[in-house]
N, C-alpha and C positions, 0 to 999 in steps of 0.2 A: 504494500500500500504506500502511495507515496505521500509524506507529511503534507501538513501545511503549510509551512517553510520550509525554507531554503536552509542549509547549513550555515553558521555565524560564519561572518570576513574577522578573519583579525588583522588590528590595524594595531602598530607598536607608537601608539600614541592614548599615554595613560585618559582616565572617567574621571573626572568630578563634577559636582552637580552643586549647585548656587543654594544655600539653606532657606533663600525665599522664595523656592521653586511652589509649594505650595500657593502663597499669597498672589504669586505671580499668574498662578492661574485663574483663581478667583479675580484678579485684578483686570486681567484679559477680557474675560466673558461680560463685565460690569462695563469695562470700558465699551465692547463690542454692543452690546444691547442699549449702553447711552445714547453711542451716534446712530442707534438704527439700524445696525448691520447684518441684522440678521432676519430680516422679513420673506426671504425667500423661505419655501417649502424645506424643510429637512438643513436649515441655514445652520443653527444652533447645535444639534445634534452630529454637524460633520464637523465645527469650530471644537466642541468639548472631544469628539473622538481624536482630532487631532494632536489633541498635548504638546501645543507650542509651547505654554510655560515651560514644560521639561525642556524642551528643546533650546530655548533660548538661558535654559538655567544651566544647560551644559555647554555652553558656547560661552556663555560669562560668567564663572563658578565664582570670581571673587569681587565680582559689579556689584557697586551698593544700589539695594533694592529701585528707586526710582529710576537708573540708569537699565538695570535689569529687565524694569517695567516698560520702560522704552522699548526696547529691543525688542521683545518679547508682542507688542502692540505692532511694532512693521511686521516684522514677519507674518503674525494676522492679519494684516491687511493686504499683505502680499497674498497668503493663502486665499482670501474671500475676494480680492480680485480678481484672484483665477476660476473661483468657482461662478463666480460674478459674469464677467467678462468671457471667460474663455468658451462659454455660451452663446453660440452665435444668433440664436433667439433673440438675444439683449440687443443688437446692432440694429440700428437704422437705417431707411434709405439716405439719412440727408448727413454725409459724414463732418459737416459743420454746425453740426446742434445735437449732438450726444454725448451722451457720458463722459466718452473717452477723451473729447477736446476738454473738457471740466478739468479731469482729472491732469491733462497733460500742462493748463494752465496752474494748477494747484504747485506742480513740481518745480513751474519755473519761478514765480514768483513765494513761493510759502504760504498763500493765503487760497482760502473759497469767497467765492462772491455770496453776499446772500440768499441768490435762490439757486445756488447748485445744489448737487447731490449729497445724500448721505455719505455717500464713500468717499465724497471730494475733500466735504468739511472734516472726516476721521482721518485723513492722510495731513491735513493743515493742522488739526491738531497735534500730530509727531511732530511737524517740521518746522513750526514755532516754538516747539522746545530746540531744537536742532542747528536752524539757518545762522540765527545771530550769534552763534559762537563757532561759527566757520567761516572761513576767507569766500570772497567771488569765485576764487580760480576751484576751491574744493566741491562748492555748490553748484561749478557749471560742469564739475565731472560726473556727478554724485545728478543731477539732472536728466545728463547724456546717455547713464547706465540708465536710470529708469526710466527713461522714458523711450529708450531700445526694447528694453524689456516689455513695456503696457503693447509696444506696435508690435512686436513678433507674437505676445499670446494671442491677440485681437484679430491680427490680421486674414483670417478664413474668412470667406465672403459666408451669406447665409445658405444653410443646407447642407454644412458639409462637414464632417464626421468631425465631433470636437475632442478627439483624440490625437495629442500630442506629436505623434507621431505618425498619424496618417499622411502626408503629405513628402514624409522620407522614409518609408518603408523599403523602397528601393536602393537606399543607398545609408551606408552606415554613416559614412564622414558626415554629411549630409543632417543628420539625425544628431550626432554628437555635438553639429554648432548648433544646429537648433536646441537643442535640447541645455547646453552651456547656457546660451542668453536668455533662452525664457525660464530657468531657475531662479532668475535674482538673485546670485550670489556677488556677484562685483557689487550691487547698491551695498548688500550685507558687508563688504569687506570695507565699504568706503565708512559705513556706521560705526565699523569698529575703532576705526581713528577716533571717530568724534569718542567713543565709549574708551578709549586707550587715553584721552585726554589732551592729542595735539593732531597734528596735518603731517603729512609723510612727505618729505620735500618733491617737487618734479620730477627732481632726476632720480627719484627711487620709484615714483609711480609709475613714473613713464618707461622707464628704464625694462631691457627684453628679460631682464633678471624676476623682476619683478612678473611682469607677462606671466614670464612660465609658471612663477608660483600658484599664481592666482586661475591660471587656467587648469593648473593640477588640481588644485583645490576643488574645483567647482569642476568638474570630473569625480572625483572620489567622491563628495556630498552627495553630485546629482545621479552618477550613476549606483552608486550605494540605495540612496532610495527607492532608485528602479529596481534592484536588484530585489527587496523585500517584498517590493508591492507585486513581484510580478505575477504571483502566483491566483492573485486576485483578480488581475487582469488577461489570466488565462481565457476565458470565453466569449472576451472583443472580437469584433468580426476584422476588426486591422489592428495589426502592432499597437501596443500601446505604451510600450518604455523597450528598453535597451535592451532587454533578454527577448520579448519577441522580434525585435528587429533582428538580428542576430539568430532567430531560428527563424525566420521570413528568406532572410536574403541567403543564409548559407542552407537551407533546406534540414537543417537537423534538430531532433528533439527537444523539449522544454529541458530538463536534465541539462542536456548536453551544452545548451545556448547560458544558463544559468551559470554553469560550472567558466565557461568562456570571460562570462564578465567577471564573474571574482576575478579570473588571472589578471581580467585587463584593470580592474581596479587596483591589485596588488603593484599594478604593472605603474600607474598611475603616481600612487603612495611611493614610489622610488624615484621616480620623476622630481616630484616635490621636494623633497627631502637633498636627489642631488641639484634642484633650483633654488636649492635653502643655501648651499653652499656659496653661489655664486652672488645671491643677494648679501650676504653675511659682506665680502669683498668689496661688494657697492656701498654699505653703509658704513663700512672702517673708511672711506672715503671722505662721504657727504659728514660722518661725525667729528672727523678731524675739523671740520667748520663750524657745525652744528651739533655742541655734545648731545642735545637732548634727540638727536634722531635717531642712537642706536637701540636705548632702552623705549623709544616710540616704536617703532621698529619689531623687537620683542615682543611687546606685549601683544601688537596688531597675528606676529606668526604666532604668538600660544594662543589665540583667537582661533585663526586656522586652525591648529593643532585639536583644539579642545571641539569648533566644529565638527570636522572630521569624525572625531571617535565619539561626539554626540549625537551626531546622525547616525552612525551606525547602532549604536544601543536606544538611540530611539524608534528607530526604523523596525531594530527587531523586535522592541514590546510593543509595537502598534501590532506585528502579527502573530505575537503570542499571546492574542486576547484575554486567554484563561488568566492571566497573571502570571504562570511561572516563567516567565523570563524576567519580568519588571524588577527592576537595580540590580539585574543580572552582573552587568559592566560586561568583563571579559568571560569567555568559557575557559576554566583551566584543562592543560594538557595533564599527562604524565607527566611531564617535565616539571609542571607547576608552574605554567604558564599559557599564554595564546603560543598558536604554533607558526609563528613569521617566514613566509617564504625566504629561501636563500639569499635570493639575490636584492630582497630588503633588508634581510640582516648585515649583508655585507657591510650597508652604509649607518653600521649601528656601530659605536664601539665598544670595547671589553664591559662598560659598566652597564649597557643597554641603552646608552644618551644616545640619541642623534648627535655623530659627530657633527663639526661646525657650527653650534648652536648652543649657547650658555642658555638652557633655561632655565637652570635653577634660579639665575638674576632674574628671570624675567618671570620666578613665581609661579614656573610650572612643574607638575610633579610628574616626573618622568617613570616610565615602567620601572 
């Protein structure tokens, strides 16, 4: 009989979880039902099954609670714009008096106009906590990602399969950028600056060093989530994340296409790790100018880090319903440990740290 799930990914980037993970949730669902957000059919009942609080509590384990709460409120609203939005019921004939121009106005200036939307005025509510304690140059990046992102989930014309993945089922690359940018991970990564407490200078943003990390990143997050839900989305009449594409285009089994993305996940998490390297060299750079950009820096990658291996243990308690995986974290081996492919261990050294990366400075606790 084949499980319900998929076998656990180990990823050799240690769990912790935010002590205001609790309040954080209740603070979400309060926040969500203030601005309205949940008047759609079955709205509420998919925002509680989701457990963003957990989510955003493992991604900032030592954010003080209001800052936690922030974080925790986008990413709900990233979620419930997708449920929202990626509905192509919701679109209109007239592509200059809908929603979507509301909300695109919302991100460039930080404000709703009086009669916009629910979802317009709950994103203005994040980002006037947000805008005034960021430069122009960080708000016009932190724009540019989302509002890439609102036009890639949106953009299906009406009638046509609001599955992710319908429209690159023929092709993987294809599917892996789509599927990068309508994640919202780059907004996510740019939040964490403001939640790390400064700006990452240009030439680290900008910089290909940077690129790779953040493209690894948002690969191991977004294809890690596919990987759990895929078993859910077994009986879509088209591909619906990265495990059926991959048993679509190469023709082989659920099994077989599952077992493919862990490797390329693993494959991913080594990517990262040797992109970790090469950023580390860029910011002994930009610090020699700018002390405060190495420990910004830090905190932004134990962000990532703590992402990563939040997504992954939350992704598996969402499909181990019953509760026995819930604060699972890692599955121990015989060893007494998760069991790290090769050629990610390689880029670990004797104590289990990711070489090139002090995290103990930066307050993360390492396998």
């Amino acid at each position: 009989m084949v499980e319900a799930h998929p076998p656990r990914i180990p990823l050799p980037f240690a769990l912790d979880r935010n002590p205001h993970a609790p309040d954080a949730k209740c603070r979400l669902l309060d926040w969500a039902r203030r601005h309205r957000l949940l008047d759609r059919p079955g709205a509420e009942k998919r925002l509680v099954g989701a457990r963003l609080g957990d989510l955003a509590a493992y991604t900032h384990p030592d954010a003080a609670p209001d800052l936690l709460y922030l974080y925790g409120e986008f990413i709900a609203w990233q979620f419930l714009a997708q449920d929202r939005y990626a509905d192509s019921a919701e679109h209109t004939a007239h592509p200059g008096n809908h929603a979507i121009d509301q909300i695109e106005s919302v991100y460039r200036t930080g404000r709703a106009e009086p009669a916009a939307g629910a979802m317009a005025h709950a994103l203005a509510d994040i980002l006037e906590r947000v805008y005034p304690a960021m430069s122009a140059e960080w708000r016009e990046h932190f724009v540019v990602e989302c509002v890439a992102t609102l036009r890639r989930m949106v953009r299906r014309t009406p009638g046509a399969s609001p599955t992710a993945a319908h429209e690159h089922s023929c092709d993987v690359d294809a599917y892996i950028r789509h599927r990068r940018l309508v994640g919202g991970q780059f907004a996510c990564l740019l939040l964490d600056e403001f939640i790390a407490g400064g700006e990452l200078p240009g030439a680290i943003r900008d910089g290909a060093a940077y690129d790779d990390i953040r493209n690894a990143q948002a690969d191991v997050v977004t294809w890690t989530s596919d990987y759990y839900a895929s078993r859910d989305n077994a009986g879509t009449d088209s591909p619906a994340d990265l495990v059926g594409v991959l048993a679509y285009t190469e023709h082989v089994g659920r099994e077989h296409a599952e077992a493919a993305v862990a490797v390329r996940i693993q494959d991913r998490v080594a990517d990262f790790m040797t992109a970790r390297r090469a950023l580390q060299g860029r910011a002994g750079d930009a610090a020699s100018v700018d002390p405060e950009t190495e420990p910004l820096l830090r905190r932004c990658v134990s962000a990532m880090h703590n992402r990563m291996a939040g997504t992954e243990a939350w992704a598996w308690e969402n499909v181990r319903g019953d509760g026995r995986g819930r604060g699972a974290g890692r599955v121990p081996t015989a060893g007494g440990g998760p069991h790290v492919p090769e050629h990610v261990a390689d880029l670990l050294d004797v104590r289990g740290h990711p070489r090139g990366w002090d995290g103990d400075a930066a307050g993360h606790l390492w396998p």
